[in-house]
PyMOL CGO cylinders between C-alpha atoms (Angstrom):
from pymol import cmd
from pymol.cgo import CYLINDER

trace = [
    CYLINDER, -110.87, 70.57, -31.61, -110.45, 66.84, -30.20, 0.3, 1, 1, 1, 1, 1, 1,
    CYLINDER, -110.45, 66.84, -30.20, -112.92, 64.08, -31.18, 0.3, 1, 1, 1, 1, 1, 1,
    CYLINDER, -112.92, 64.08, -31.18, -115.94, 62.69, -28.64, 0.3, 1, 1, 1, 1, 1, 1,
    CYLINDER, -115.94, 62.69, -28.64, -117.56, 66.21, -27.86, 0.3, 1, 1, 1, 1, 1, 1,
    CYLINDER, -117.56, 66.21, -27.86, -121.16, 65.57, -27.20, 0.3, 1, 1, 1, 1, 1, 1,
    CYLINDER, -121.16, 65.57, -27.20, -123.98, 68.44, -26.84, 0.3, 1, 1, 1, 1, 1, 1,
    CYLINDER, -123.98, 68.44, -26.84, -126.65, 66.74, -24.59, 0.3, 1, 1, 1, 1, 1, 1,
    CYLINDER, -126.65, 66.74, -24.59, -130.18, 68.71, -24.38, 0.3, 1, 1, 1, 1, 1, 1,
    CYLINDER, -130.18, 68.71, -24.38, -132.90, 67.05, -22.00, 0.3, 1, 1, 1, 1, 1, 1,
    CYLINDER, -132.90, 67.05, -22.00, -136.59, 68.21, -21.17, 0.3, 1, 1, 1, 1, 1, 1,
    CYLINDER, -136.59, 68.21, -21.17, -137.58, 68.58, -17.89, 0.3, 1, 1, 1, 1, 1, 1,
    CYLINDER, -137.58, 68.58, -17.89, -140.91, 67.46, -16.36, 0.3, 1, 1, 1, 1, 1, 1,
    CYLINDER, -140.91, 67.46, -16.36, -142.61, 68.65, -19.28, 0.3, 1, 1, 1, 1, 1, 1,
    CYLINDER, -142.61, 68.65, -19.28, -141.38, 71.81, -19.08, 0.3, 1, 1, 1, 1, 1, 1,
    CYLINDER, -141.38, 71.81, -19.08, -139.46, 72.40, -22.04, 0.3, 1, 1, 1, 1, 1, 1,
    CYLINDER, -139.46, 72.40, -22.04, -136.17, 73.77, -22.53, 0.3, 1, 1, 1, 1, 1, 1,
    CYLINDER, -136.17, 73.77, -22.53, -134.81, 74.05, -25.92, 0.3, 1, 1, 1, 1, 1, 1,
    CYLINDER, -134.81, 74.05, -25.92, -131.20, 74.80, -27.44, 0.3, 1, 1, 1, 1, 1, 1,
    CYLINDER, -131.20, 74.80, -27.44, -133.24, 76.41, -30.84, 0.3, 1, 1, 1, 1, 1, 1,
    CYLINDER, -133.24, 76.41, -30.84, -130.40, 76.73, -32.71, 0.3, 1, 1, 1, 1, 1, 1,
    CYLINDER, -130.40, 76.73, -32.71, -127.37, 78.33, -33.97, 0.3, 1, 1, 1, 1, 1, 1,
    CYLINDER, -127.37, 78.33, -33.97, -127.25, 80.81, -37.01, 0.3, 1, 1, 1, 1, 1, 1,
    CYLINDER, -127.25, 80.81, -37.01, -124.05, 81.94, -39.04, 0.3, 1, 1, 1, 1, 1, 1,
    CYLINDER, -124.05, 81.94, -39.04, -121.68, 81.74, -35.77, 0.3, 1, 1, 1, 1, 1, 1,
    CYLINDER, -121.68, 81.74, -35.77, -118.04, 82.66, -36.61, 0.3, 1, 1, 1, 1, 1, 1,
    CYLINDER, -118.04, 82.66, -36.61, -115.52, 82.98, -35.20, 0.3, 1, 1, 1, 1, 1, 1,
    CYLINDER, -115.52, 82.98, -35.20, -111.56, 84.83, -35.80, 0.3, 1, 1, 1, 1, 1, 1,
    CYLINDER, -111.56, 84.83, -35.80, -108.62, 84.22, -33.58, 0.3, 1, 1, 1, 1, 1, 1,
    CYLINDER, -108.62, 84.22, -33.58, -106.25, 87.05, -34.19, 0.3, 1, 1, 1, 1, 1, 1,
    CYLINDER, -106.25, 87.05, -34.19, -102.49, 86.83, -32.13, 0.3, 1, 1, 1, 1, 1, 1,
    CYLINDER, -102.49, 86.83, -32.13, -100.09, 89.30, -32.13, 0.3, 1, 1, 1, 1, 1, 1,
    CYLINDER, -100.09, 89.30, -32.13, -97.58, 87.12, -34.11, 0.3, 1, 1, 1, 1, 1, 1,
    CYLINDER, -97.58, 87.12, -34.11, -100.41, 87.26, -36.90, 0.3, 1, 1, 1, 1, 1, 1,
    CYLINDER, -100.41, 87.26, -36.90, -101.24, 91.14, -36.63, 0.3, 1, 1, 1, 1, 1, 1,
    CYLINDER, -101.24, 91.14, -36.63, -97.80, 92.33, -36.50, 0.3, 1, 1, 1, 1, 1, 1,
    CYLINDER, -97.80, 92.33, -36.50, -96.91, 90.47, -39.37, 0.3, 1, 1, 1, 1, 1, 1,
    CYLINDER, -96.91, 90.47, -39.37, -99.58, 91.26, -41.43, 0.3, 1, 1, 1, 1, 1, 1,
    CYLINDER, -99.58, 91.26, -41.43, -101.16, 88.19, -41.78, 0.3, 1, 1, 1, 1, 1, 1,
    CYLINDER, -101.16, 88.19, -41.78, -105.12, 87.60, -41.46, 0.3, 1, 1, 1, 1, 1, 1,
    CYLINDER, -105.12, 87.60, -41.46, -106.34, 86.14, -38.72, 0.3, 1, 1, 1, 1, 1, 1,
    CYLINDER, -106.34, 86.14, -38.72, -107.40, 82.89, -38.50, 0.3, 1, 1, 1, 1, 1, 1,
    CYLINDER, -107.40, 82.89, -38.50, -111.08, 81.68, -39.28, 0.3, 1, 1, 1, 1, 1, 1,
    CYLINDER, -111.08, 81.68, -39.28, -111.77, 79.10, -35.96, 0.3, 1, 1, 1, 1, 1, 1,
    CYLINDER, -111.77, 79.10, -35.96, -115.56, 78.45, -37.11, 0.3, 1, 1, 1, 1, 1, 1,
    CYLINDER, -115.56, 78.45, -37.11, -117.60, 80.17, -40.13, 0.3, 1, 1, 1, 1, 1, 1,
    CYLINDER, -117.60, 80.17, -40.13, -120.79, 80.08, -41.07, 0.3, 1, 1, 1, 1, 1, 1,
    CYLINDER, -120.79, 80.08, -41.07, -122.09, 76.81, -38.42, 0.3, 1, 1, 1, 1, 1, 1,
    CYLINDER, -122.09, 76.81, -38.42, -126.37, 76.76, -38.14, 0.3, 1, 1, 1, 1, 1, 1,
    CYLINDER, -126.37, 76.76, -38.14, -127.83, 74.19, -36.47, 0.3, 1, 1, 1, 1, 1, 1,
    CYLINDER, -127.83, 74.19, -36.47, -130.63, 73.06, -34.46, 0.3, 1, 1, 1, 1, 1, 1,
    CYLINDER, -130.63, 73.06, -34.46, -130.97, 70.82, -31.22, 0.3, 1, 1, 1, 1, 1, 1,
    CYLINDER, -130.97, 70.82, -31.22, -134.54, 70.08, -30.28, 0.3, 1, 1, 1, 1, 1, 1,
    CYLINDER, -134.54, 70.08, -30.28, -135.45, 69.32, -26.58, 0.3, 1, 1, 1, 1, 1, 1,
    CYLINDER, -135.45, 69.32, -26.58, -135.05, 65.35, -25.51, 0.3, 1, 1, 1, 1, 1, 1,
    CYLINDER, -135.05, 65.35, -25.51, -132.56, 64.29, -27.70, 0.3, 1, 1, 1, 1, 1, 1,
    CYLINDER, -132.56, 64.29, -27.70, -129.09, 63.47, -27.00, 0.3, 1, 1, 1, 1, 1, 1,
    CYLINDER, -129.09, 63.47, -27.00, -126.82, 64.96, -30.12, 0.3, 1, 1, 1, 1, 1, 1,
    CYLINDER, -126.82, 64.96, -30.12, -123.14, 64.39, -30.78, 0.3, 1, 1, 1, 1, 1, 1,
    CYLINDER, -123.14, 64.39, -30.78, -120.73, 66.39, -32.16, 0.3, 1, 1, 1, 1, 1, 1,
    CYLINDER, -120.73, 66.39, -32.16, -118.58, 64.56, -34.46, 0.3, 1, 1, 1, 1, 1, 1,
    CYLINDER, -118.58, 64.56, -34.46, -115.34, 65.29, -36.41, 0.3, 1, 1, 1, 1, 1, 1,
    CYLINDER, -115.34, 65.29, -36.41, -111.56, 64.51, -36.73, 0.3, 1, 1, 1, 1, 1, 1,
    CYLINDER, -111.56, 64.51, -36.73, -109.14, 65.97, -34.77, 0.3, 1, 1, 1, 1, 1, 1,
    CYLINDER, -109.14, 65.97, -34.77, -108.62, 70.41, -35.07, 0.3, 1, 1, 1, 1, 1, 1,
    CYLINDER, -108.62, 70.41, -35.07, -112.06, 70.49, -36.88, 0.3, 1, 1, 1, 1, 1, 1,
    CYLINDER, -112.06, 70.49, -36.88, -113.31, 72.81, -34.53, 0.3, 1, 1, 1, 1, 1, 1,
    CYLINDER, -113.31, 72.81, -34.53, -115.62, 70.59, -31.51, 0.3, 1, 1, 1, 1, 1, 1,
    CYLINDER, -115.62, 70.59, -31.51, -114.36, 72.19, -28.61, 0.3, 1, 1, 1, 1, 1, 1,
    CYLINDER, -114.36, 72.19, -28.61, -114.45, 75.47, -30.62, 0.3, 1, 1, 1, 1, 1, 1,
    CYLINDER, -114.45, 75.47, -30.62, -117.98, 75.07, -30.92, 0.3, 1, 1, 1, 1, 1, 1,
    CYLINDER, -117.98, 75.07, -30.92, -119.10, 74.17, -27.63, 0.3, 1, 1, 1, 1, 1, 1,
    CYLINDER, -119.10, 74.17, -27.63, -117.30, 76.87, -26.02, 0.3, 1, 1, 1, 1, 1, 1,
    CYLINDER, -117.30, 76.87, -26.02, -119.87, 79.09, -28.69, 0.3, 1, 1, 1, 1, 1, 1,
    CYLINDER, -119.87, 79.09, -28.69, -122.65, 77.75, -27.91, 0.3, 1, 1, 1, 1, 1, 1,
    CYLINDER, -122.65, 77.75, -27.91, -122.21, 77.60, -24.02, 0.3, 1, 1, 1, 1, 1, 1,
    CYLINDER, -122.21, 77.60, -24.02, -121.05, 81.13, -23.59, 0.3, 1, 1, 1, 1, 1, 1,
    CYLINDER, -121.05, 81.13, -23.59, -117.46, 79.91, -22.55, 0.3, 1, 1, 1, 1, 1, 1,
    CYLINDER, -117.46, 79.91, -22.55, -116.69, 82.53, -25.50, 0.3, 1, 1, 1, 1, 1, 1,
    CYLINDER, -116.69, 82.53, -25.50, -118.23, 85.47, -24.65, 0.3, 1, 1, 1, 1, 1, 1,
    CYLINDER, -118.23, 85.47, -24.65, -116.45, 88.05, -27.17, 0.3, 1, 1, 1, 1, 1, 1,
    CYLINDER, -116.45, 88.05, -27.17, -115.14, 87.93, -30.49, 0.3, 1, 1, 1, 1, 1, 1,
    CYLINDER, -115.14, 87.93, -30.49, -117.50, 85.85, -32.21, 0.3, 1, 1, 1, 1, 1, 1,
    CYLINDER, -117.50, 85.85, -32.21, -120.47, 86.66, -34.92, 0.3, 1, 1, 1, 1, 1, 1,
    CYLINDER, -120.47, 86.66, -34.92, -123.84, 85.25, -34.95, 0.3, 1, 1, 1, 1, 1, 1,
    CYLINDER, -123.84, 85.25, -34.95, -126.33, 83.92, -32.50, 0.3, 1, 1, 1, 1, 1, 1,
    CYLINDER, -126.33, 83.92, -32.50, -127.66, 81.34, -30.31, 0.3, 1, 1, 1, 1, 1, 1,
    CYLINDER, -127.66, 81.34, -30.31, -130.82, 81.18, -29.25, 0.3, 1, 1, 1, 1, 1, 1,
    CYLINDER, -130.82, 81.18, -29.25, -132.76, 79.30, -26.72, 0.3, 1, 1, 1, 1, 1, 1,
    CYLINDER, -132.76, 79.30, -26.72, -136.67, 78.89, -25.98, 0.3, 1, 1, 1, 1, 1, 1,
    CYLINDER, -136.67, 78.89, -25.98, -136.94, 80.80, -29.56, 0.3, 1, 1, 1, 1, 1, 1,
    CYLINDER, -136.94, 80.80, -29.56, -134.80, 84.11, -27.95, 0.3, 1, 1, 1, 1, 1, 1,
    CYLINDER, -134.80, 84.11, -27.95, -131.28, 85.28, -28.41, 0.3, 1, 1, 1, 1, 1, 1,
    CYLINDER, -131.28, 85.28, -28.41, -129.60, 83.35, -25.69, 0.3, 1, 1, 1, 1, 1, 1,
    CYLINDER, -129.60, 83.35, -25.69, -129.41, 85.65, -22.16, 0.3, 1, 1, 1, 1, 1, 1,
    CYLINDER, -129.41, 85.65, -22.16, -125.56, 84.51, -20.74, 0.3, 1, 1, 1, 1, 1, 1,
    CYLINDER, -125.56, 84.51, -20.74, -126.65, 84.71, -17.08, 0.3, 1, 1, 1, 1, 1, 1,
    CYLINDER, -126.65, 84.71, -17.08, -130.12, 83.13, -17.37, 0.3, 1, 1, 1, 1, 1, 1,
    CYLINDER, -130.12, 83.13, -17.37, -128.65, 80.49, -19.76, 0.3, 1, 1, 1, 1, 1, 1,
    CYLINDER, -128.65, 80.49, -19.76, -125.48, 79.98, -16.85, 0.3, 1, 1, 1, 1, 1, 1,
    CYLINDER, -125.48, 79.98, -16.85, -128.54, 78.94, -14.37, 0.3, 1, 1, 1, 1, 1, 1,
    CYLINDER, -128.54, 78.94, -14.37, -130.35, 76.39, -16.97, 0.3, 1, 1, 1, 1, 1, 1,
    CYLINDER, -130.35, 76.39, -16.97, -127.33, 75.00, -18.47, 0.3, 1, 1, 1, 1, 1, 1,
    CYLINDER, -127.33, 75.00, -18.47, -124.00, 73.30, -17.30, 0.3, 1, 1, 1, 1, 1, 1,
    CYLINDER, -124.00, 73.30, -17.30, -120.45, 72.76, -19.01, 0.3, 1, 1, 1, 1, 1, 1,
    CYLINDER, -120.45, 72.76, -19.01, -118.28, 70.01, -18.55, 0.3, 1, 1, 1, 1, 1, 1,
    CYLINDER, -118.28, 70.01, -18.55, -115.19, 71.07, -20.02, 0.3, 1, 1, 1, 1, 1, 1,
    CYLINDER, -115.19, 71.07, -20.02, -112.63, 68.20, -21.38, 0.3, 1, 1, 1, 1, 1, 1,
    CYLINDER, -112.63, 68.20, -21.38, -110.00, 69.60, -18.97, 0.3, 1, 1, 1, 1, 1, 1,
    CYLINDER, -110.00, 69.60, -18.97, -111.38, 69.87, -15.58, 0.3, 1, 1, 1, 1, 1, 1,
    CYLINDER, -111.38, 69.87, -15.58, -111.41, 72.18, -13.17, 0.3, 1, 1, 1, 1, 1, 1,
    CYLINDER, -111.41, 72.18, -13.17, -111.11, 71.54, -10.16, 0.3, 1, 1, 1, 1, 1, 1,
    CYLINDER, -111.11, 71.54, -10.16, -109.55, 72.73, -6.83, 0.3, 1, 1, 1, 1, 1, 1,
    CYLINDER, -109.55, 72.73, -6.83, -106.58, 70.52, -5.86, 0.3, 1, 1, 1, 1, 1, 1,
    CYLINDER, -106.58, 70.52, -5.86, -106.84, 71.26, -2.34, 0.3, 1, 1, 1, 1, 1, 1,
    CYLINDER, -106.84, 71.26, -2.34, -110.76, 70.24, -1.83, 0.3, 1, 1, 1, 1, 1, 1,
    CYLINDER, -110.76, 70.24, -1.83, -111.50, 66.49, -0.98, 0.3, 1, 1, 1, 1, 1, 1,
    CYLINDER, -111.50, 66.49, -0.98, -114.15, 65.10, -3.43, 0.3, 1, 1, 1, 1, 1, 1,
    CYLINDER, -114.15, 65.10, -3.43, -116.80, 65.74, -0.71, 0.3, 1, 1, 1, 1, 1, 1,
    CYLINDER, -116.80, 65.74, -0.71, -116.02, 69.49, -0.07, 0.3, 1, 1, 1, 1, 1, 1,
    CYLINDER, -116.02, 69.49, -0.07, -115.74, 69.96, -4.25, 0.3, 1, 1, 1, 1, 1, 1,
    CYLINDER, -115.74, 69.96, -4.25, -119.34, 68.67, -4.59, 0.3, 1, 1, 1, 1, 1, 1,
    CYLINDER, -119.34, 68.67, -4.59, -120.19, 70.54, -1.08, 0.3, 1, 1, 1, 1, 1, 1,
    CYLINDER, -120.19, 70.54, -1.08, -119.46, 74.10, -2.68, 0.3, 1, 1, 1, 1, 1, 1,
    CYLINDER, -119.46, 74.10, -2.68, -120.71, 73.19, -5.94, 0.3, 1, 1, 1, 1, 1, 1,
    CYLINDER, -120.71, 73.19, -5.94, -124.15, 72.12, -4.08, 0.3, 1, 1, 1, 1, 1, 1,
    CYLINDER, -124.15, 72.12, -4.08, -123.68, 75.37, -2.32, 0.3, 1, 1, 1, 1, 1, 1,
    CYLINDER, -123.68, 75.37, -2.32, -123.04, 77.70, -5.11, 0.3, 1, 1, 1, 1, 1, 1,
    CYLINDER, -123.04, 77.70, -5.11, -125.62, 76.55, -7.38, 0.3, 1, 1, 1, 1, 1, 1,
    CYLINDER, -125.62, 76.55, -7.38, -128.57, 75.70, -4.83, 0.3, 1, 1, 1, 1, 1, 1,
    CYLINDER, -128.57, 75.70, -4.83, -127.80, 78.65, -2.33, 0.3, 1, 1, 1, 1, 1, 1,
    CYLINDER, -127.80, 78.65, -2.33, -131.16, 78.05, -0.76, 0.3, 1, 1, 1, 1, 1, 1,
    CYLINDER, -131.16, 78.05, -0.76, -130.96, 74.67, 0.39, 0.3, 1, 1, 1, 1, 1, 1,
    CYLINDER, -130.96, 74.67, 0.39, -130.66, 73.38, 3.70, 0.3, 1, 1, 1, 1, 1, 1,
    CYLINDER, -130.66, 73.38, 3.70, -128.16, 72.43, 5.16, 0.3, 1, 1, 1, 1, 1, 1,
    CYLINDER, -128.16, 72.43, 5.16, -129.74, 68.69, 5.89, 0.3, 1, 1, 1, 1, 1, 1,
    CYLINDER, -129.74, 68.69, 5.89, -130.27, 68.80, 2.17, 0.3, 1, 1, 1, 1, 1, 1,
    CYLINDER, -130.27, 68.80, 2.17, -127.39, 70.22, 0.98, 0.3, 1, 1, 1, 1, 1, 1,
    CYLINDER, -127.39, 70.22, 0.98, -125.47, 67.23, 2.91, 0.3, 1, 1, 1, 1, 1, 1,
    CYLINDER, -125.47, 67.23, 2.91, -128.17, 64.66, 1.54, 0.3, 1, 1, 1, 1, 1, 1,
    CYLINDER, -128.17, 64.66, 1.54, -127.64, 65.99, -2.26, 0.3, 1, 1, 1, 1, 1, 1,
    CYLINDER, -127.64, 65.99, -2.26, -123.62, 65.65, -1.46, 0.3, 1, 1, 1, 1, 1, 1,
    CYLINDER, -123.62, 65.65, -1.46, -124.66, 61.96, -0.18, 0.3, 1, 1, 1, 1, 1, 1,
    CYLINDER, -124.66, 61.96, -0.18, -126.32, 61.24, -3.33, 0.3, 1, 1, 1, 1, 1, 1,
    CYLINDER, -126.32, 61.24, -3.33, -124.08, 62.58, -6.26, 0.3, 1, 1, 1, 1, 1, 1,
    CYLINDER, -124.08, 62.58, -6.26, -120.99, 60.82, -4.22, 0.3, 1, 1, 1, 1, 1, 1,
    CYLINDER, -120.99, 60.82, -4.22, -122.66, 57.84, -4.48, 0.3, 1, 1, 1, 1, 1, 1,
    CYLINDER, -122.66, 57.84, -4.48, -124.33, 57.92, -7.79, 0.3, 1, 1, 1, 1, 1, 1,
    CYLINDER, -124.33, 57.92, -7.79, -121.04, 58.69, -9.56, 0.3, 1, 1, 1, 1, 1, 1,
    CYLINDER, -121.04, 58.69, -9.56, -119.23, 56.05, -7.51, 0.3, 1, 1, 1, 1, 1, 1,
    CYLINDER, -119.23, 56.05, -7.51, -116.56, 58.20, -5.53, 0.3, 1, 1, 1, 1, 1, 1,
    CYLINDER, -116.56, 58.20, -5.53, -117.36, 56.87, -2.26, 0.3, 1, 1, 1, 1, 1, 1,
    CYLINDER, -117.36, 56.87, -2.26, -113.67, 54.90, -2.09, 0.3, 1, 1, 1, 1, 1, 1,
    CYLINDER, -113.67, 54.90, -2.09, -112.10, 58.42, -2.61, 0.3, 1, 1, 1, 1, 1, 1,
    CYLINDER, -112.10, 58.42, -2.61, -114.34, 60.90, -0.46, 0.3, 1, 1, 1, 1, 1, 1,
    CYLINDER, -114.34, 60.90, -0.46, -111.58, 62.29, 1.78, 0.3, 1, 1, 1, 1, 1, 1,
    CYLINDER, -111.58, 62.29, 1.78, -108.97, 62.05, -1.04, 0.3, 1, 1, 1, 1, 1, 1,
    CYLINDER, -108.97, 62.05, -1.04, -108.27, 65.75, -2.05, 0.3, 1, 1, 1, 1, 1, 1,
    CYLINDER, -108.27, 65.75, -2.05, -108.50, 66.44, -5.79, 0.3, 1, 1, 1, 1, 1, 1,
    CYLINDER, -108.50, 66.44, -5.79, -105.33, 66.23, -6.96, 0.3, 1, 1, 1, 1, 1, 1,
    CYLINDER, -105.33, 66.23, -6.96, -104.80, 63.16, -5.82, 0.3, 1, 1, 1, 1, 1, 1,
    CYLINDER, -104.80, 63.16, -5.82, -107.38, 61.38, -7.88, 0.3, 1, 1, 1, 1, 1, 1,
    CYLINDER, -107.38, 61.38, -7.88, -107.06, 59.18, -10.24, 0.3, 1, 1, 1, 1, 1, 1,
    CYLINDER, -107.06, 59.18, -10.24, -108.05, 60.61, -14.46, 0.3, 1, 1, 1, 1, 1, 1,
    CYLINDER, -108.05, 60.61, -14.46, -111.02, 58.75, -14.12, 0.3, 1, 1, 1, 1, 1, 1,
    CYLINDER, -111.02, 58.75, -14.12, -111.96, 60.10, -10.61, 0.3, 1, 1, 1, 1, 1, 1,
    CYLINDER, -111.96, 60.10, -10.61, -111.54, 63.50, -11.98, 0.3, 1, 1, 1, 1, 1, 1,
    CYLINDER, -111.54, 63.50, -11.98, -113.76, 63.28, -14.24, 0.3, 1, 1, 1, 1, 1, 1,
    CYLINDER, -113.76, 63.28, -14.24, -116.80, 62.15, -12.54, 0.3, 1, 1, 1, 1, 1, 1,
    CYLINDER, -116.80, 62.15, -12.54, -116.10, 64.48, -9.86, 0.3, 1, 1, 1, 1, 1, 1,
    CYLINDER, -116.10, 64.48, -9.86, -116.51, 67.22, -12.57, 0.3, 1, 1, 1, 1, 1, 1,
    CYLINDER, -116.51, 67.22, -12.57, -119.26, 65.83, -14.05, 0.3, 1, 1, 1, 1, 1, 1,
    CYLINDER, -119.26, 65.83, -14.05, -121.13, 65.65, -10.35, 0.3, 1, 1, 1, 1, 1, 1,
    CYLINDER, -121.13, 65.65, -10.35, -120.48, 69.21, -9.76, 0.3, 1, 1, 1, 1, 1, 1,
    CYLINDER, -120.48, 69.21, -9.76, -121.68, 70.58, -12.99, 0.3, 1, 1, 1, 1, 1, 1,
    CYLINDER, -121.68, 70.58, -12.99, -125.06, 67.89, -12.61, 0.3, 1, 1, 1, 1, 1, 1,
    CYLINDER, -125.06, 67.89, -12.61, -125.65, 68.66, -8.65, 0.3, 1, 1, 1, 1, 1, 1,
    CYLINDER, -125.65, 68.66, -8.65, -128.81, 70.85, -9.58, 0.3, 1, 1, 1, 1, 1, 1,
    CYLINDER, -128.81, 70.85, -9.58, -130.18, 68.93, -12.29, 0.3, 1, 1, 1, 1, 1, 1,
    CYLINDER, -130.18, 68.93, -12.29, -129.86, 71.29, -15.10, 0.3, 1, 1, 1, 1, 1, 1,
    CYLINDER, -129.86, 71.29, -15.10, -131.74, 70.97, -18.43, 0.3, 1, 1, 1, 1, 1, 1,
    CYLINDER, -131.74, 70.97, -18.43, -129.15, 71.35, -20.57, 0.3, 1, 1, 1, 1, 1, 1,
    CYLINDER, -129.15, 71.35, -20.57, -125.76, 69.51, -19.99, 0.3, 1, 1, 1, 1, 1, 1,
    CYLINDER, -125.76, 69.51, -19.99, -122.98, 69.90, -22.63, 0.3, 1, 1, 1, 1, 1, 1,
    CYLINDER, -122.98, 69.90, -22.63, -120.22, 67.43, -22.34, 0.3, 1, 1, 1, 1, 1, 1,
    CYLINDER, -120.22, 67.43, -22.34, -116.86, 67.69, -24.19, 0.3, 1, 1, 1, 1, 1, 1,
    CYLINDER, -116.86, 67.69, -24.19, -115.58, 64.42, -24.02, 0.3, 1, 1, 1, 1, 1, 1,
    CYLINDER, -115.58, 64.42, -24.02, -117.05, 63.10, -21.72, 0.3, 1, 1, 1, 1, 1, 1,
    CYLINDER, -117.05, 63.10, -21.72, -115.57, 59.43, -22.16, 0.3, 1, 1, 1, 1, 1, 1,
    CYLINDER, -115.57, 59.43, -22.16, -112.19, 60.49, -23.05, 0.3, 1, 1, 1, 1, 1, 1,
    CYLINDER, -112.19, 60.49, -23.05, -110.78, 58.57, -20.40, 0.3, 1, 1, 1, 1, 1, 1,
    CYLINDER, -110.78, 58.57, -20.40, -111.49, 54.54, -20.74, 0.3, 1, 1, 1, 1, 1, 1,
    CYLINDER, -111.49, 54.54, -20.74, -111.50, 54.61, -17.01, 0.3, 1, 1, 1, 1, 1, 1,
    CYLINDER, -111.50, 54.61, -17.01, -114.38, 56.98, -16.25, 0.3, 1, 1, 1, 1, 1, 1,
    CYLINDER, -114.38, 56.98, -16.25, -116.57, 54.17, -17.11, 0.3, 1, 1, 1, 1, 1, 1,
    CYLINDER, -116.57, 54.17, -17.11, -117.91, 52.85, -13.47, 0.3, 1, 1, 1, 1, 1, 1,
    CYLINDER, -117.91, 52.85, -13.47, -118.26, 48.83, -13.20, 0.3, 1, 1, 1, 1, 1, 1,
]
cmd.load_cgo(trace, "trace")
């Protein structure tokens, strides 16, 4: 896993939301190069507990292949199958599709369309996760994020014609559009670049 991931947990007007912990997660990556020839499969995480307590910002540190990205795809669901142990949330077992709604991912490769301009990628992604909001305020909240992640200069520019550091915010203001309580962030500053002036 690459160096810089950062788990980032926030309350929410006093309501809290908590990322309990993690007990005993594992994880086994098995290929068919290393079932056929007979080798075991190999251990990606073992044994990882943890705790991340509501407010706090917490980082995930650790050279290079030690298993970051690994992690965080755990802990946000990314990995739904083939893993041991739990994660739990508010004190319960974590519940994928009611976690989805209170938590975002910002994955260190992004995602994005290459034939949306920045302000019809952070359109749908206003639309998909606020469904009920008007459409004054669905053009507002597009408004805003453009502007608060500095991508005015490159509003009509479709995706895949941004810049590394454009990219990135735009991913970052899609996953944040709805204000979520808990952001994870996988390198997040990767790019030296993403920093706005």
């Amino acid at each position: 896993m690459d160096s810089g991931a950062v788990l980032l947990n926030v309350s929410r007007l006093g309501n809290e939301y908590s990322l309990n912990g993690y007990d005993n997660l594992a994880l086994d990556l098995e290929t068919k190069a290393t079932t056929l020839n007979g080798t075991p499969s190999k251990i990606l995480v073992e044994n990882m507990s943890g705790e991340v307590r509501s407010g706090t910002l917490t980082a995930v540190m650790g050279p290079s292949g030690a298993g970051k990205t690994t992690l965080l795809n755990l802990l946000t669901g990314f990995y739904d199958k083939g893993y041991a142990g739990e994660v739990h949330m508010n004190g319960y077992v974590r519940e994928r599709e009611l976690f989805n709604k209170q938590s975002c991912y910002v994955m260190q490769e992004d995602r994005l369309l290459p034939v949306l301009t920045v302000c019809e990628a952070i359109s749908m992604s206003v639309e998909l996760r606020m469904p009920n909001i008007e459409p004054k305020d669905r053009a507002k909240k597009v408004e805003q994020s453009i502007h608060e992640w500095g991508l005015e200069e490159c509003r009509h520019t479709i995706t895949e014609n941004l810049s590394g550091g454009q990219r990135k915010r735009l991913a970052i203001a899609q996953e944040l559009v709805n204000n979520p309580p808990v952001v994870f962030l996988d390198e997040p500053t990767r790019l030296s670049h993403v920093q706005m002036s």
